[in-house]
C-alpha positions in Angstrom: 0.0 0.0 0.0 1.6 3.4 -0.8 1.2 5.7 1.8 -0.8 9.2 0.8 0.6 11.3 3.6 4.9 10.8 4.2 6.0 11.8 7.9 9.2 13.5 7.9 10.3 14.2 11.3 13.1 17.0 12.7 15.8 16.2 15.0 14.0 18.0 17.6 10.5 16.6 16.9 12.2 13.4 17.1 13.7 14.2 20.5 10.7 15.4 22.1 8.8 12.1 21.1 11.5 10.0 22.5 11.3 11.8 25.7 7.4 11.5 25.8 7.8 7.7 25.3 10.8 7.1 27.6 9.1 9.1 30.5 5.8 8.3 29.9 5.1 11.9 29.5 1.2 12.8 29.1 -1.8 11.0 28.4 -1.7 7.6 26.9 -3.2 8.8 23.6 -0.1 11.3 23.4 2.1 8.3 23.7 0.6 6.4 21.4 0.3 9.0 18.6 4.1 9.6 19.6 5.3 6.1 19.0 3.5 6.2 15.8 5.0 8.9 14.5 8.4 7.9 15.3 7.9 4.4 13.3 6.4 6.3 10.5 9.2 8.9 10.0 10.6 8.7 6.5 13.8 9.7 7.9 13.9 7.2 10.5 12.4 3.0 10.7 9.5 4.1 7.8 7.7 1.1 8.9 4.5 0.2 6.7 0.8 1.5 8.3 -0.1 -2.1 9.0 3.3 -3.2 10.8 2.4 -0.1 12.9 -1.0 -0.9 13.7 0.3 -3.7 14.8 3.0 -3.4 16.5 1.0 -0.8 18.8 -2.7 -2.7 18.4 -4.9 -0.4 16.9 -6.7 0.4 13.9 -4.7 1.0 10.6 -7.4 4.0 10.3 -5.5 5.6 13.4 -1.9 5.2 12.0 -3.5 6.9 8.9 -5.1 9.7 11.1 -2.4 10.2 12.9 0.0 10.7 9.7 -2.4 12.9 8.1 -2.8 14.9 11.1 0.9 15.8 11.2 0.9 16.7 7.6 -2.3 18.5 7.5 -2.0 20.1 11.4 1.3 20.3 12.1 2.8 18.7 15.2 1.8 20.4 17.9 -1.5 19.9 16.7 -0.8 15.8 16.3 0.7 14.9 19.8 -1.3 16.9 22.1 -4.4 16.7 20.4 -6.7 19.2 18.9 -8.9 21.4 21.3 -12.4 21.8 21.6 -14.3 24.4 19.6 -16.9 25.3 21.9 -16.7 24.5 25.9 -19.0 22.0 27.2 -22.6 22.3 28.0 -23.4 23.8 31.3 -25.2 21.7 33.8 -28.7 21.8 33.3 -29.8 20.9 36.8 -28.2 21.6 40.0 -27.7 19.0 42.7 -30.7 20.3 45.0 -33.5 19.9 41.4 -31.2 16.5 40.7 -32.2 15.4 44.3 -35.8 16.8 44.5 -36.1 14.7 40.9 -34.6 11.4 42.0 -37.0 11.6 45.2 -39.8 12.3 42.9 -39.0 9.2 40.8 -38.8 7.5 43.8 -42.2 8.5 45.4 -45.8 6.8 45.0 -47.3 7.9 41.2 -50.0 10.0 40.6 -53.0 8.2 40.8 -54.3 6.0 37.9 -50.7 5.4 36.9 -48.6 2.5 38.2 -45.2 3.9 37.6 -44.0 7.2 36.7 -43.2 7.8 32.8 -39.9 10.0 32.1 -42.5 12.6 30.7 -44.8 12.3 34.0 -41.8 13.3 36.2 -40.9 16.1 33.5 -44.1 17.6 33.9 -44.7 17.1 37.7 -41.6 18.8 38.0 -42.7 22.1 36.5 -45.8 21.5 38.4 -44.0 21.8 41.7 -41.8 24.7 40.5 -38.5 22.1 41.1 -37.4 23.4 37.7 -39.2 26.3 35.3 -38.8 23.4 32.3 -37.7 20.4 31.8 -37.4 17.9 29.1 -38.2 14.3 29.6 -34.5 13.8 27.9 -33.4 15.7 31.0 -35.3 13.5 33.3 -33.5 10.1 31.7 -30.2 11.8 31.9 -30.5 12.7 35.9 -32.0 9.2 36.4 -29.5 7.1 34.4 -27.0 8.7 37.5 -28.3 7.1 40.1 -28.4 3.6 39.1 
């Protein structure tokens, strides 16, 4: 298989994936993508994608990532990963609404029901002003905590 993207490392891009390996140096994703570049290098062992993947088990598709990400991203980019775009969602619930839910779930339901339905405790939650809205996706999500 000829490989589409070439990794040609520096001397001191080489260093500083040597270090990471020998001292274990970050997350074990960073060491991975590390030792995968350093087999890679054109300038160094140039071993084949599949003797890589194998060597490290995993996916041929990640030794391909990987060397398309240094070509394409650079390698900063490559070894520590790429950031997120946007932060992560705030918490839609605090812990007080999270335990006021929970102890709803776990009460007797309304009557004419046997057990309470993810949209029951949505709406009996507005109901008793725990939360202004809620979505029965928000109920799930609290109750898949607990259990």
């Amino acid at each position: 298989m000829n490989k589409k993207y070439i990794v040609r490392l520096s001397g001191k891009e080489r260093q500083e994936l040597v270090t990471v390996i020998s001292k274990l140096k970050g997350t074990s994703q960073k060491v991975k993508r590390a030792q995968i570049l350093l087999k890679a290098d054109a300038n160094g062992p140039n071993w084949p994608h599949h003797q890589i993947a194998e060597a490290y088990l995993c996916r041929l598709k990640t030794v391909s990532n990987v060397c398309k990400s240094l070509v394409e991203r650079g390698f900063e980019i490559t070894l520590n990963g790429k950031k997120r775009d946007k932060p992560p969602r705030e918490k839609l619930l605090d812990g007080k609404q999270e335990a006021k839910i929970i102890a709803l779930r776990l009460s007797e339901p309304p009557k004419g029901y046997s057990n309470w339905s993810l949209r029951l405790i949505a709406d009996k939650a507005v109901e008793l002003g725990i939360v202004e809205s809620i979505r029965h996706t928000t109920v799930s999500n609290t109750l898949k905590k607990i259990k």
